[in-house]
Biopython code that builds the backbone (N, CA, C, O; Angstrom):
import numpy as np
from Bio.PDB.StructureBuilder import StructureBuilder

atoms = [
    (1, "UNK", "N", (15.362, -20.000, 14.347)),
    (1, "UNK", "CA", (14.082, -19.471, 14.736)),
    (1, "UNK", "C", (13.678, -18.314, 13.854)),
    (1, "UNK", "O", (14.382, -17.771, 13.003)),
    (2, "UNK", "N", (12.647, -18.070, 14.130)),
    (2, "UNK", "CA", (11.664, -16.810, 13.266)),
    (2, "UNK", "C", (11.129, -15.527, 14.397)),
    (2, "UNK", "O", (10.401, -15.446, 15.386)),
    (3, "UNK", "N", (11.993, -14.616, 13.554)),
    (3, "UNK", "CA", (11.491, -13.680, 14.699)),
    (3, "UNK", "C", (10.551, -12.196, 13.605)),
    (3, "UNK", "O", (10.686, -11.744, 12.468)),
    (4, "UNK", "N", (9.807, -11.968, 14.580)),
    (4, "UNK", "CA", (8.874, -10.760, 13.901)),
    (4, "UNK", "C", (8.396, -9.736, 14.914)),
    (4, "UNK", "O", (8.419, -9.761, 16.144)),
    (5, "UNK", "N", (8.023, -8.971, 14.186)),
    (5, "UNK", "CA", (7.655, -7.585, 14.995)),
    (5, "UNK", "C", (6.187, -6.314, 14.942)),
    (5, "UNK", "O", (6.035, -5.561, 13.979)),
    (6, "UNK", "N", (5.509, -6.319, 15.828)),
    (6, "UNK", "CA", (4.777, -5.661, 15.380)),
    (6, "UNK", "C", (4.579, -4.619, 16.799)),
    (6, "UNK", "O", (4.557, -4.829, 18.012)),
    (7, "UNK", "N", (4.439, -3.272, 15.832)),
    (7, "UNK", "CA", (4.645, -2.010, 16.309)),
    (7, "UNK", "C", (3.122, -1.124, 15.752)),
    (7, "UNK", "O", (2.869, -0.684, 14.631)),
    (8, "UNK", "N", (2.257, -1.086, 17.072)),
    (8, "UNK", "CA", (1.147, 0.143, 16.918)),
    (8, "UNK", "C", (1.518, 1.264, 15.813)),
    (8, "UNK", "O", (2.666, 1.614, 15.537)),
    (9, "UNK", "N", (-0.126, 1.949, 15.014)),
    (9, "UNK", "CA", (0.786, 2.777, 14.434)),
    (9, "UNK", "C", (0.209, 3.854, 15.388)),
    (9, "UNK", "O", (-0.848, 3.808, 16.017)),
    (10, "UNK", "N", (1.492, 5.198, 15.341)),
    (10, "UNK", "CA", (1.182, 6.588, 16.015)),
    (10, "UNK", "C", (1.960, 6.398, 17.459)),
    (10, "UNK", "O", (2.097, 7.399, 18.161)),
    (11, "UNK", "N", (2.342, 5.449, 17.797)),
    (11, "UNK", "CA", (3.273, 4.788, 19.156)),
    (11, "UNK", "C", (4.370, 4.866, 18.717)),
    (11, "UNK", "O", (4.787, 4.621, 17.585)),
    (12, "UNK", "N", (5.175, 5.421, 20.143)),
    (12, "UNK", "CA", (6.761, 5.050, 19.781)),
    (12, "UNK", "C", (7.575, 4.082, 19.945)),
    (12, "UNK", "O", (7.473, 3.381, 20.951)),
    (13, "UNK", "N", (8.410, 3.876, 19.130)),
    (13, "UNK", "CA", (8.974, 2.386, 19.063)),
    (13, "UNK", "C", (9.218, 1.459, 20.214)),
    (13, "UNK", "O", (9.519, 0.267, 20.152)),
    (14, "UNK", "N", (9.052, 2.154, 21.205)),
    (14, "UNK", "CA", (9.560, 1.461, 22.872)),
    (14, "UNK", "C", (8.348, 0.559, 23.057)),
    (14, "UNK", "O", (8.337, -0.291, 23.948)),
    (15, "UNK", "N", (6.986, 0.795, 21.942)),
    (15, "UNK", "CA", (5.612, -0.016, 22.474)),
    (15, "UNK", "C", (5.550, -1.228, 21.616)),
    (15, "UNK", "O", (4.605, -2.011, 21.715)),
    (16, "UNK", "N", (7.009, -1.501, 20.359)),
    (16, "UNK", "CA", (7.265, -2.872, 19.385)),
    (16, "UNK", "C", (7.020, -3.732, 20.726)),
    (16, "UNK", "O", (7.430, -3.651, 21.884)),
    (17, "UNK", "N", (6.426, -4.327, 20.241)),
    (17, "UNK", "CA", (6.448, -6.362, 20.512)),
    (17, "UNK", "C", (7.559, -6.908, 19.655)),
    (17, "UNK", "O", (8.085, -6.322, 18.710)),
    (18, "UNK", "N", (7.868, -8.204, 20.145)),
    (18, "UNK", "CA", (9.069, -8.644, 19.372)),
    (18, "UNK", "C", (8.588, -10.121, 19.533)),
    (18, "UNK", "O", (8.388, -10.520, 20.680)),
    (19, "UNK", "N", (8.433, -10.770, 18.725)),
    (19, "UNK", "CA", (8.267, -12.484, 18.963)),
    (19, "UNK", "C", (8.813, -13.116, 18.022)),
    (19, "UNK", "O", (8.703, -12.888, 16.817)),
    (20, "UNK", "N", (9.834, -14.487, 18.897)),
    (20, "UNK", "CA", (10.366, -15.229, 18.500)),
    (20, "UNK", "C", (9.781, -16.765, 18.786)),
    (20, "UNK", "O", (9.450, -17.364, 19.809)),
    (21, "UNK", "N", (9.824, -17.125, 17.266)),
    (21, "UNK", "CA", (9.283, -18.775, 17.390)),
    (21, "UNK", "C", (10.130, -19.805, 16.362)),
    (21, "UNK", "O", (10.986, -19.425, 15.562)),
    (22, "UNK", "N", (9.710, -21.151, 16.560)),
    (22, "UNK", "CA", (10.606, -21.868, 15.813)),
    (22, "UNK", "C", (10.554, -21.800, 14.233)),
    (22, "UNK", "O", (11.550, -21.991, 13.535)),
    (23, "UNK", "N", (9.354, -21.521, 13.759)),
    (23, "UNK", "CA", (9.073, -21.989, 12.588)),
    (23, "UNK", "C", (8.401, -20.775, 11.813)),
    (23, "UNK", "O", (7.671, -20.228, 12.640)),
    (24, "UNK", "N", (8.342, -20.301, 10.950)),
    (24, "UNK", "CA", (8.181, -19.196, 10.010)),
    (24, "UNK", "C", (6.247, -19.936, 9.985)),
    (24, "UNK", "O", (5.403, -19.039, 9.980)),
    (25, "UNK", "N", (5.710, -21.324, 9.971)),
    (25, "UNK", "CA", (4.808, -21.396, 10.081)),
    (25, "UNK", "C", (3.981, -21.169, 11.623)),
    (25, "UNK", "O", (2.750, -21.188, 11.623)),
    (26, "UNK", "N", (4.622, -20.992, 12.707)),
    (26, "UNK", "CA", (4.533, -20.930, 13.990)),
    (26, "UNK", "C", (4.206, -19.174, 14.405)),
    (26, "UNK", "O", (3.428, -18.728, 15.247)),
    (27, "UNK", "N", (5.385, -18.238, 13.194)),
    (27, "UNK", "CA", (4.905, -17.066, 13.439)),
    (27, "UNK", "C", (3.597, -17.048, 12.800)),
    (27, "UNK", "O", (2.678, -16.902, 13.607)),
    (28, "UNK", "N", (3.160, -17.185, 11.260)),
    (28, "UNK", "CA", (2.196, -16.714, 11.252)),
    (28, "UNK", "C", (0.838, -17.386, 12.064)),
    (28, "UNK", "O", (-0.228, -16.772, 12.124)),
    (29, "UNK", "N", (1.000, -18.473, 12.557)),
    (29, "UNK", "CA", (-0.407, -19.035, 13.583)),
    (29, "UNK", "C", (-0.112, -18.207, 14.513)),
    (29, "UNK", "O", (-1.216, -17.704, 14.721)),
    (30, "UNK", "N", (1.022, -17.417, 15.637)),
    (30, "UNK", "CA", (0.739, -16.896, 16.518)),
    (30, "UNK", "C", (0.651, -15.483, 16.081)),
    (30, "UNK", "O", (0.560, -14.612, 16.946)),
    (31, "UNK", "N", (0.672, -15.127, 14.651)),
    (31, "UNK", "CA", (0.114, -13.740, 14.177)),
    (31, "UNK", "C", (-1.348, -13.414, 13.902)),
    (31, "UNK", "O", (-1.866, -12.297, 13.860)),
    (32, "UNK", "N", (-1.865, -14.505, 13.738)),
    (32, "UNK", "CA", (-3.766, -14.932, 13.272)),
    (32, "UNK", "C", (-3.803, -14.669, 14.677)),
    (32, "UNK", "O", (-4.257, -13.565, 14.978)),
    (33, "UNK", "N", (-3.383, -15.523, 15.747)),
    (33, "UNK", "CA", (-3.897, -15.632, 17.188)),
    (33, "UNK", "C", (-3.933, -14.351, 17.442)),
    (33, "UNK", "O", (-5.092, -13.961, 17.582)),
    (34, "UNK", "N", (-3.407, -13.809, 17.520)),
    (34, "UNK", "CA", (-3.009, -12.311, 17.928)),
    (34, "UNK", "C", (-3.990, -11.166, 17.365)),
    (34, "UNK", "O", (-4.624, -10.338, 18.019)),
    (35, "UNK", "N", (-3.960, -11.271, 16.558)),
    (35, "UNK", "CA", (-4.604, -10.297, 15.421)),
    (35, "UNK", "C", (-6.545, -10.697, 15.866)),
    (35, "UNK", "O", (-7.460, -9.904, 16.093)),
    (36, "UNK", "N", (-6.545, -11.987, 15.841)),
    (36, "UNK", "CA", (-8.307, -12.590, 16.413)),
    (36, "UNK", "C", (-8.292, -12.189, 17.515)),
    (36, "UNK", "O", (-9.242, -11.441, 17.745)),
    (37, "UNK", "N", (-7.518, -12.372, 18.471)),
    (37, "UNK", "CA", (-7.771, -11.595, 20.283)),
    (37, "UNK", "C", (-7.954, -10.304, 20.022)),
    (37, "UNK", "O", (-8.982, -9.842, 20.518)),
    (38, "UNK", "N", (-7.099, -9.351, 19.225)),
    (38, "UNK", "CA", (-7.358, -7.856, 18.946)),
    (38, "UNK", "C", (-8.438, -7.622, 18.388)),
    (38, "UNK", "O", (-8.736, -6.430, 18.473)),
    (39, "UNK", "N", (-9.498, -8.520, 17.601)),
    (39, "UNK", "CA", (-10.535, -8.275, 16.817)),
    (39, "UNK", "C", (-11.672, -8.276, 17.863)),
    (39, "UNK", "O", (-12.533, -7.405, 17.983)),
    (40, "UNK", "N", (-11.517, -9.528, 18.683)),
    (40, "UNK", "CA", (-12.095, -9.740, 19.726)),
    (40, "UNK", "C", (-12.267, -8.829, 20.815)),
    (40, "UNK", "O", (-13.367, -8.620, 21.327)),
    (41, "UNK", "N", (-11.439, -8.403, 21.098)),
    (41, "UNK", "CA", (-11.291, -7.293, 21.580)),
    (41, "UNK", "C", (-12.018, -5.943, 21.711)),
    (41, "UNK", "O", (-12.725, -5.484, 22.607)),
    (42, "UNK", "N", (-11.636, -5.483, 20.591)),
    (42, "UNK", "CA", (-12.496, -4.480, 20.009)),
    (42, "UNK", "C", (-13.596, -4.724, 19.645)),
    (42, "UNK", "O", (-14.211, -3.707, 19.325)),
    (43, "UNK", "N", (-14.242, -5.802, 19.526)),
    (43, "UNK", "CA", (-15.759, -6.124, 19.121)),
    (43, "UNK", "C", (-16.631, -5.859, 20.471)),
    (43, "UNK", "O", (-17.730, -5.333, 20.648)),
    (44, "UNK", "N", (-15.609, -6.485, 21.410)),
    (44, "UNK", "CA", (-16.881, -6.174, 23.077)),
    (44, "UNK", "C", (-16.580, -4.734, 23.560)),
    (44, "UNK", "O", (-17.135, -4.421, 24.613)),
    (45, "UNK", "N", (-15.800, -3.816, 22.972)),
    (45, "UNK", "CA", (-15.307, -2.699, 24.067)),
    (45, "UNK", "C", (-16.968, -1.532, 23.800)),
    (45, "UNK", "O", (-16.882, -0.425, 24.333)),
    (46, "UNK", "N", (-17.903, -1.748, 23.260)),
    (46, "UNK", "CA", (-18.817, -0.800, 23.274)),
    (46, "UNK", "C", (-19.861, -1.894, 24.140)),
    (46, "UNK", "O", (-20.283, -1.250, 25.099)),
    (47, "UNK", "N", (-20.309, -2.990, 24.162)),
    (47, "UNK", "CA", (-20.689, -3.504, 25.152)),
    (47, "UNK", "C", (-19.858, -3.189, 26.807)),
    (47, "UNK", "O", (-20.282, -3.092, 27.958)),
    (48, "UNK", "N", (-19.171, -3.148, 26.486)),
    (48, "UNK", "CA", (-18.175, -3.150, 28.138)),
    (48, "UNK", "C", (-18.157, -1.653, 28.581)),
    (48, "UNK", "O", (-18.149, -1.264, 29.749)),
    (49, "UNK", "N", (-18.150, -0.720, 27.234)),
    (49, "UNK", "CA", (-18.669, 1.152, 28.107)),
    (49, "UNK", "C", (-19.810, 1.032, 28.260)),
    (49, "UNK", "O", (-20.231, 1.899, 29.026)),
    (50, "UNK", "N", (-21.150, -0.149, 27.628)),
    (50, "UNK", "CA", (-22.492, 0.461, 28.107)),
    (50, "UNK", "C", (-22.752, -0.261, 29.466)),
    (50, "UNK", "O", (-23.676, 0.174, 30.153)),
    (51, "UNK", "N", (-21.932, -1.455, 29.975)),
    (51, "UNK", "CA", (-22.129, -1.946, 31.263)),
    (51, "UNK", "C", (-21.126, -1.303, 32.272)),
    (51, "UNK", "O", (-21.111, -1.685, 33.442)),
    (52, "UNK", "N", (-20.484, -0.555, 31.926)),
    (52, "UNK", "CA", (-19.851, 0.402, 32.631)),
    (52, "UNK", "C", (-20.771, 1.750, 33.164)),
    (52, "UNK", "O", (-21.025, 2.012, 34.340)),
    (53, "UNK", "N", (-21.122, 2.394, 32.162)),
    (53, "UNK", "CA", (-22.398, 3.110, 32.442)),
    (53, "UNK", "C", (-23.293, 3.233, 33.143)),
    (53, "UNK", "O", (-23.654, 4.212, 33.795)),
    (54, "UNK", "N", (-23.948, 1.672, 33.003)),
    (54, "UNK", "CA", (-25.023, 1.132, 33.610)),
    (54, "UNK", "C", (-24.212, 0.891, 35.458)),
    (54, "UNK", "O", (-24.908, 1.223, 36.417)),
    (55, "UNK", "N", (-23.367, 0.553, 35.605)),
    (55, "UNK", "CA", (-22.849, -0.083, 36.776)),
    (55, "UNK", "C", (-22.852, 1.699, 37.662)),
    (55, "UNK", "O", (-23.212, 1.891, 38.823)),
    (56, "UNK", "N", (-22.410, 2.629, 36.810)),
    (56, "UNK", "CA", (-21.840, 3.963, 37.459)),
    (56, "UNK", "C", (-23.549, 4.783, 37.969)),
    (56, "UNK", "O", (-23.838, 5.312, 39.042)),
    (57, "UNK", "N", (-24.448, 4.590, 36.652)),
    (57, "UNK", "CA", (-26.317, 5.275, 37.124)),
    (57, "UNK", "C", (-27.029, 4.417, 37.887)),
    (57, "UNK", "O", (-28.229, 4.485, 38.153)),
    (58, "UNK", "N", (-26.088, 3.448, 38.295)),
    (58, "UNK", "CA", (-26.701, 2.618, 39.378)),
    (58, "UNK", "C", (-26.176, 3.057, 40.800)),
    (58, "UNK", "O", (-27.032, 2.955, 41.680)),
    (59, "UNK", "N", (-25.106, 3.463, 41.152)),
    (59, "UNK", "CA", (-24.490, 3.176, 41.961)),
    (59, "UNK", "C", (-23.608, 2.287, 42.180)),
    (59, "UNK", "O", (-23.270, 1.576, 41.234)),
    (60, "UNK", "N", (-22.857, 2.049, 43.809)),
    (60, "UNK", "CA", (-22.602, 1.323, 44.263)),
    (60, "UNK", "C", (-23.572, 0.022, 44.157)),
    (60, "UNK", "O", (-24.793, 0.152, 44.239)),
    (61, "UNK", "N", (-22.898, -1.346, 43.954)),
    (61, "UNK", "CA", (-23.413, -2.426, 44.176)),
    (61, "UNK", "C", (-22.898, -3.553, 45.039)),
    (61, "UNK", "O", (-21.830, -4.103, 44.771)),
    (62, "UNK", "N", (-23.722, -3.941, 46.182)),
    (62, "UNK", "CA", (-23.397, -4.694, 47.297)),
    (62, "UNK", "C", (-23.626, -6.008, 46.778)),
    (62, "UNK", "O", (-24.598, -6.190, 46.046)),
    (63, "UNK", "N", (-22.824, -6.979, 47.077)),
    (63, "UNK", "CA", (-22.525, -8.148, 46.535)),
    (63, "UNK", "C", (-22.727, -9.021, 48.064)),
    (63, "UNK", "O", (-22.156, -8.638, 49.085)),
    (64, "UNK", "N", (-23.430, -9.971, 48.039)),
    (64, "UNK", "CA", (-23.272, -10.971, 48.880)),
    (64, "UNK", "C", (-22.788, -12.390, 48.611)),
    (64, "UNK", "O", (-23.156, -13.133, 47.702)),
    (65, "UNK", "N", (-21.805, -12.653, 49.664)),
    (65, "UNK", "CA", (-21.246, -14.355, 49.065)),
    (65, "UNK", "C", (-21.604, -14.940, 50.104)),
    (65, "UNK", "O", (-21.303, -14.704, 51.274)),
    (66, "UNK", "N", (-22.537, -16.045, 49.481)),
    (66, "UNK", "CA", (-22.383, -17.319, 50.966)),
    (66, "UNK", "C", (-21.432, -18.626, 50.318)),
    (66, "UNK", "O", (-20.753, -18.686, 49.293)),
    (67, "UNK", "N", (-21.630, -19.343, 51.091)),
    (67, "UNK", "CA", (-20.490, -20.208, 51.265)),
    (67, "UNK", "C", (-21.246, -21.708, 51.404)),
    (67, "UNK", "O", (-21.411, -22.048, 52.576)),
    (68, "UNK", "N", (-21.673, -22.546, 50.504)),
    (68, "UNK", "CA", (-22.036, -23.739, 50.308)),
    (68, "UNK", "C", (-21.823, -24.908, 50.388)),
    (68, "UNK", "O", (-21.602, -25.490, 49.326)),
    (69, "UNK", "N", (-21.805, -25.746, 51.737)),
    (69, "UNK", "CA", (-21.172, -27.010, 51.416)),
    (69, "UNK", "C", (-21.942, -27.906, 51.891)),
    (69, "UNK", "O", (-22.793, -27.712, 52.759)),
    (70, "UNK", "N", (-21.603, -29.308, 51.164)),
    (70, "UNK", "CA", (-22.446, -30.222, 51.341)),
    (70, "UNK", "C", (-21.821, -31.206, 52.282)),
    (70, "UNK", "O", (-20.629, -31.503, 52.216)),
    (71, "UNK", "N", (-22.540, -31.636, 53.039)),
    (71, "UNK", "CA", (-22.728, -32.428, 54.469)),
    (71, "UNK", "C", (-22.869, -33.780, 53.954)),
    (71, "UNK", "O", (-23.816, -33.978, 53.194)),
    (72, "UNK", "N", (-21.797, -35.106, 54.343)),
    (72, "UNK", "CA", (-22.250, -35.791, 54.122)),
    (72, "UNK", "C", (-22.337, -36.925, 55.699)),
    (72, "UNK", "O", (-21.790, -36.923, 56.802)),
    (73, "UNK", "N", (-23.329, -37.767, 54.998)),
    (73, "UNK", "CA", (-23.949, -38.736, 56.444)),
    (73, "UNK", "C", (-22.430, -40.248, 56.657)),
    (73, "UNK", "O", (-21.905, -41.019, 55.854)),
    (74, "UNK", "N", (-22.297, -40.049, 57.852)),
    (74, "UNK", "CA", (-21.463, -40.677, 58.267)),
    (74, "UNK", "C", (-21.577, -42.052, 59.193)),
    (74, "UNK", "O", (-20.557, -42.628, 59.571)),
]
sb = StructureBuilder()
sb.init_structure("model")
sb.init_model(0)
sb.init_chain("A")
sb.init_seg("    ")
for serial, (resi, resn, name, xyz) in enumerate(atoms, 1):
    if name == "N":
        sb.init_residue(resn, " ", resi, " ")
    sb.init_atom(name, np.array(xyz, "f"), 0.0, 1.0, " ", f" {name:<3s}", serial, name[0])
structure = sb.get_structure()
């Protein structure tokens, strides 16, 4: 197996990830994967403080659930 490691920088070593996979081609597809969720990531986090914002100069928001079902003829 193939094992690799990736460690934040400015974090102490206790915050390494450690991943083990079969194939040296297996790490780097689950290193792209990884690395695109983190990009992803960080692309919505200034959308997600301005609906945070918005949720807090609003207030509280009351949510109603109903419950839908369909009837059938017998």
């Amino acid at each position: 197996g193939t094992k690799f490691e990736i460690q934040p920088d400015g974090l102490p070593s206790a915050r390494k990830l450690v991943y083990y996979t079969g194939s040296s081609f297996r790490s780097r597809h689950l290193l792209l994967h990884l690395s695109s969720s983190h990009q992803v990531y960080l692309s919505l986090q200034p959308a997600l403080k301005h609906l945070r914002q918005l949720e807090e100069s609003k207030g509280p928001i009351n949510y109603e659930f109903k419950c839908l079902t369909q009837q059938h003829a017998v």
